[in-house]
N, C-alpha and C positions, 0 to 999 in steps of 0.2 A: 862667926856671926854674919847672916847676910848683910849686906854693903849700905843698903836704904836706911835698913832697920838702924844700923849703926851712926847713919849720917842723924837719922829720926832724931835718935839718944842721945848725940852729939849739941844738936842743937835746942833740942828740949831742956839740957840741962842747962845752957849758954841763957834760957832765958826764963830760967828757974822765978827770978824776982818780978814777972811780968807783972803790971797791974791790972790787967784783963784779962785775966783768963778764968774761962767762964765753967770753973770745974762741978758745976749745980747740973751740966748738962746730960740730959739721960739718955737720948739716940745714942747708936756706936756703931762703928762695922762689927757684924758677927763674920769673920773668917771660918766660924765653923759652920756655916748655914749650907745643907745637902741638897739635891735636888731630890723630888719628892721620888719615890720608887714603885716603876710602873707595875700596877698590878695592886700596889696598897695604899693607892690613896681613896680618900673618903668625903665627904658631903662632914661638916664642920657640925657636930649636934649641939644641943644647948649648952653642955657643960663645956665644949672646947670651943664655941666661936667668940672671936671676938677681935675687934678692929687693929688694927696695927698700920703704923707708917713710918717712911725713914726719908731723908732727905741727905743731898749732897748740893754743894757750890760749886759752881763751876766758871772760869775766866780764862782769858788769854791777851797775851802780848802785852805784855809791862813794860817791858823796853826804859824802862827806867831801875838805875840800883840808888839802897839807900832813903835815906830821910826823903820825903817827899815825894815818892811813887805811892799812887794808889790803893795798893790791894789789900794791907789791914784796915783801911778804911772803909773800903766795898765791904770787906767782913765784917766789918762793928756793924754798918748799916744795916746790910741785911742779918745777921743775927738779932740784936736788937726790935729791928722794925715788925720780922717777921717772930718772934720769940722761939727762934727752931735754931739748936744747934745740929751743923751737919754734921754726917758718921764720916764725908769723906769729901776731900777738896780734889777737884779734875782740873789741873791749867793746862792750857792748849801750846805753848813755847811761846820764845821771842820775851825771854827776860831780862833782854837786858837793850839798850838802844843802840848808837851809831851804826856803821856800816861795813857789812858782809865780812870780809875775809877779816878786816883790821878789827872786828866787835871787840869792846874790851872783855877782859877775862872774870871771869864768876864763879863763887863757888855755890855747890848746892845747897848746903844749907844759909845761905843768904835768904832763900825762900823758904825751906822749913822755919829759921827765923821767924820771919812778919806773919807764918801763917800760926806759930804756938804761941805769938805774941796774943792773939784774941782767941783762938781756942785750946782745950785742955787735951793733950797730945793721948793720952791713954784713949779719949773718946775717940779722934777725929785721923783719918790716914790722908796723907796730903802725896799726891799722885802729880808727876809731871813730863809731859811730852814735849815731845824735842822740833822747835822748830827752829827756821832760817837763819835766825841772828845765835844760835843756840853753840856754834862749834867750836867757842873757845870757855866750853864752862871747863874747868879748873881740873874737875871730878870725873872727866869723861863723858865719853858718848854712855857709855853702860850705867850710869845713875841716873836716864834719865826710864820713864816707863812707857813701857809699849807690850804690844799682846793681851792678852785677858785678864781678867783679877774677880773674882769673887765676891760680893758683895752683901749686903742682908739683905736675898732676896730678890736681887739682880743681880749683872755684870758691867764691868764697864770694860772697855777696849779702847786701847792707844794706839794711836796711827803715827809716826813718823810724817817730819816735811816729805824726804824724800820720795817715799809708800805713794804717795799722793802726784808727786811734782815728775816723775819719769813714769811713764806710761809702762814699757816693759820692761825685762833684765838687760837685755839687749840697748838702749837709751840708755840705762843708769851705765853699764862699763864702758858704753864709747861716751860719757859725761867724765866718768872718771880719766878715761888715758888721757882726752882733752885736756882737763885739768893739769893730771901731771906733767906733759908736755909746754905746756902755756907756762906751769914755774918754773921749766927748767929753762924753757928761751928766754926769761926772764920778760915777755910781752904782757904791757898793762891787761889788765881783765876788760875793763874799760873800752878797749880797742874793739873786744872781738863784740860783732855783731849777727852771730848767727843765730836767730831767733829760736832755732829748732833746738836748741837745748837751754834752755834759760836759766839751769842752774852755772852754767859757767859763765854767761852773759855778766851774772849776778856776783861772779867770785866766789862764789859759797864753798869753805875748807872740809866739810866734814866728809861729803857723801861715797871718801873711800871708806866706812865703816857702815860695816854690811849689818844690818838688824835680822836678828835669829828668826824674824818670822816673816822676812822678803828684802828685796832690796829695789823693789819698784812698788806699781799697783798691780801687775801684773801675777807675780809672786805670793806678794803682804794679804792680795785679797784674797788668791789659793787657800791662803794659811788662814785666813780668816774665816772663811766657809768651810773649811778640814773643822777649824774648831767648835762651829756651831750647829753641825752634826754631830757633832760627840757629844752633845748634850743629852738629856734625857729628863728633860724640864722646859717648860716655854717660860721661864721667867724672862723682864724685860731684860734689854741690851743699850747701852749706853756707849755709845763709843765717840772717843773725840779725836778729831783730826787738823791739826794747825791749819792745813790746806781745806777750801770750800771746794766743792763738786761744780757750782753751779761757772756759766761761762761770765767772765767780768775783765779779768789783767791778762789772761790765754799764758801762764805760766805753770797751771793745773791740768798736765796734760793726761793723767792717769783718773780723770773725771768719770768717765762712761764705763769704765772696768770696776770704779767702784761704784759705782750706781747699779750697776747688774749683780754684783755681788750682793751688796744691801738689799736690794728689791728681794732675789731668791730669799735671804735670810728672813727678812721679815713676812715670809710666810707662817713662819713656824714661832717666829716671836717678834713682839712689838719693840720697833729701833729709831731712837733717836741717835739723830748724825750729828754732831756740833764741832765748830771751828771756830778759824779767826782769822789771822791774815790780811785781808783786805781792809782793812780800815786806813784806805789811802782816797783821794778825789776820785780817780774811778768808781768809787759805792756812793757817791751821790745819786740819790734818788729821787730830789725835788731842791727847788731855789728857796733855802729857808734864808736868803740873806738879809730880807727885812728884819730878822727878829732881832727886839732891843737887847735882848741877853745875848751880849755874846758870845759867851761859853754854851748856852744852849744852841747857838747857832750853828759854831762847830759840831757839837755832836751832832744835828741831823745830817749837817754838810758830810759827818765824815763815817760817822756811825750806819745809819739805817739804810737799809738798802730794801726792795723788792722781796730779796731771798733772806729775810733777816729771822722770819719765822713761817715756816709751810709746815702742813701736817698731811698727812694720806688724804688723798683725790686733789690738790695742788696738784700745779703746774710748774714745772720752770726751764730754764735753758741752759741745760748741763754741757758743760765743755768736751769737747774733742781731743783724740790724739796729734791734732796741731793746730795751729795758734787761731785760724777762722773756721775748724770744723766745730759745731754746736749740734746737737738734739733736742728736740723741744719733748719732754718726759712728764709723765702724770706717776708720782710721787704715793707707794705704799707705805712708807715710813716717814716720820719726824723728822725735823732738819730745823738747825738752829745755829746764829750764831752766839757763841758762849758767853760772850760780853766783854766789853776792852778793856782790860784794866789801865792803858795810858789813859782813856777818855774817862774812866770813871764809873765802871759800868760792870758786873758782876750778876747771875743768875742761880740763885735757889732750887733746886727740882725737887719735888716731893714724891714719891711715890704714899700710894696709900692704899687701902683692901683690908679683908679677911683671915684667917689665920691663914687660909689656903693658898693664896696666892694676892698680888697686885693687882688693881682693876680702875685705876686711874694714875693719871701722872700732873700733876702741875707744875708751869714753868713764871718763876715768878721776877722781874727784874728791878734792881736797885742799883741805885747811883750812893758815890759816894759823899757827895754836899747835899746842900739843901733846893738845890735845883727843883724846880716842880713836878713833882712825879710823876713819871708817863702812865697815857692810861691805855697805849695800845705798845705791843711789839712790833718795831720795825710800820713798816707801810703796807702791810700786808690787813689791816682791818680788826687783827686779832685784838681781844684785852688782855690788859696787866691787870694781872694774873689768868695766864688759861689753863683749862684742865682738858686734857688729851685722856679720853677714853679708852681702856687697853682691854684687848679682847681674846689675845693668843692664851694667855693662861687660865683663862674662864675655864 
């Protein structure tokens, strides 16, 4: 039995007596959905058209284990609020909190857990990529997900921290011998200050485990672009990445490899980029310190940033292969970020269209208290809830 599925079953059954689980819900992943085949598709006549849409949730950076972390809460809300169950949960890493090498240890299913705690496991596939704080889950580096996956109708795509955070293959093995030399001298991590590699500035244990589809951006985005010419359908592309593209902490050096990959891709179909990561003082994007709430003060303080939500013909300042190289780029694809689960924060996406294909996306954001509902993403002018036009699969 594959490993996921088994972890799935594992914890579905662990939480059999749930009292939320919302099995009335009729979205699902269709695993068997084909891409359509060229030469026999058709104009939708009055007997076969008719509307259809699916939705997924999507988050990152928990950094909390246990009673009192966020993320079945973000789900009850946005389930509830928005009356949509999703076919498929996208987290971006960093499930667990303290710091780098010492992170404490995690098993996987601690998150399938709190995610079949509110929804009903046969409907909903709960997907999770592997970030920073991520190298001591219990279950391995291999349970976590990355590369392509199938979806009703779309794709989604996993990025690894690493994929993102070493620009080439060459950066990721002089990161690794670094590493392994620093624990054999036994010299604190702490100490070393060479900016040019900030996975080991950082201590981070994992990145001697190389992911099947690269082990930088240099590689992961090869593999990335190898996969979405092999397609033979413009359905959309959803891919998440724990690392942001854009320039902010200069820790994401494999930025502009993957912005050039994503630009070619989304010629051929409509891509949103979503992460997380930054939800440190660096994404301050305005002085919200007057406000009386101060839990809502923190989230603008720490949450919204500039680059929080762009859509094609945006702008932004995407990072370099070192730490003050930047590009300023006008943006043919979607970029988001997914929403924090430490701060509370969690994003619905809906696709929706004809039987033919998708021809709109919504991206809609909830919090998990009663905080006042935003009515824009980020600083960027957009509203909660916007709807992204999709036009590759027309």
């Amino acid at each position: 039995m594959d490993r996921r599925l088994f972890l799935k079953n594992a914890a579905t059954a662990a939480i059999a007596g749930a009292t939320m689980s919302l099995s009335s819900c009729t979205e699902s992943v269709n695993d068997e959905f084909f891409p359509p085949v060229p030469g026999r598709n058709k104009r939708p006549g009055p007997k076969d058209s008719y509307k259809r849409s699916t939705s997924l949730f999507t988050a990152s950076d928990r950094h909390e284990m246990g009673e009192g972390n966020n993320l079945p809460s973000i789900l009850k809300a946005a389930v509830s609020q928005s009356g949509i169950c999703p076919g498929v949960v996208l987290l971006g890493g960093d499930y667990v909190g303290g710091g780098k090498v010492m992170t404490p240890e995690f098993p996987i299913s601690d998150l399938y857990s709190e995610v079949y705690s509110v929804l009903d496991a046969p409907t909903c596939d709960a997907l999770f990529t592997y970030g920073s704080h991520d190298a001591c889950c219990t279950d391995g580096y291999s349970a976590f997900f990355s590369g392509p996956r199938r979806c009703d109708g779309y794709y989604v795509y996993g990025i690894t921290y690493v994929q993102v955070a070493c620009a080439t293959d060459e950066d990721a093995s002089a990161a690794v011998s670094l590493h392994n030399s620093l624990l054999r001298s036994g010299e604190d991590f702490s100490d070393f200050d060479d900016d040019d590699i900030l996975l080991e500035k950082s201590g981070y244990g994992g990145i001697d485990i190389v992911d099947r589809f690269g082990k930088s951006a240099e590689s992961a985005s090869a593999s990335f672009l190898k996969w979405v010419e092999s397609l033979d359908d413009n359905a959309p592309i959803v891919v998440m990445s724990h690392m942001p593209l854009h320039y902010n902490r200069g820790d994401n050096y494999g930025g502009q490899i993957w912005y050039e990959a994503l630009s070619k891709a989304a010629l051929s179909h409509d891509i949103l980029f979503l992460w997380g990561h930054n939800h440190t003082i660096e994404e301050k994007a305005a002085d919200y310190s007057d406000k009386d709430d101060v839990k809502l003060a923190d989230r603008f303080k720490y949450l919204l940033t500039p680059s929080d939500f762009l859509t094609p013909g945006d702008t932004m300042e995407i990072q370099g292969a070192s730490k003050e190289e930047t590009i300023s780029a006008r943006l043919n694809f979607s970029y988001a970020n997914a929403g924090y689960i430490k701060l509370g924060y969690g994003t619905m996406i809906t696709f929706s269209g004809d039987s033919s294909s998708y021809s709109a996306m919504t991206l809609h954001r909830y919090a998990a208290d009663t905080v006042e509902k935003e009515t824009e993403i980020g600083f960027t002018g957009k509203p909660n809830p916007y709807t992204v036009r999709l036009t590759k699969g027309a």
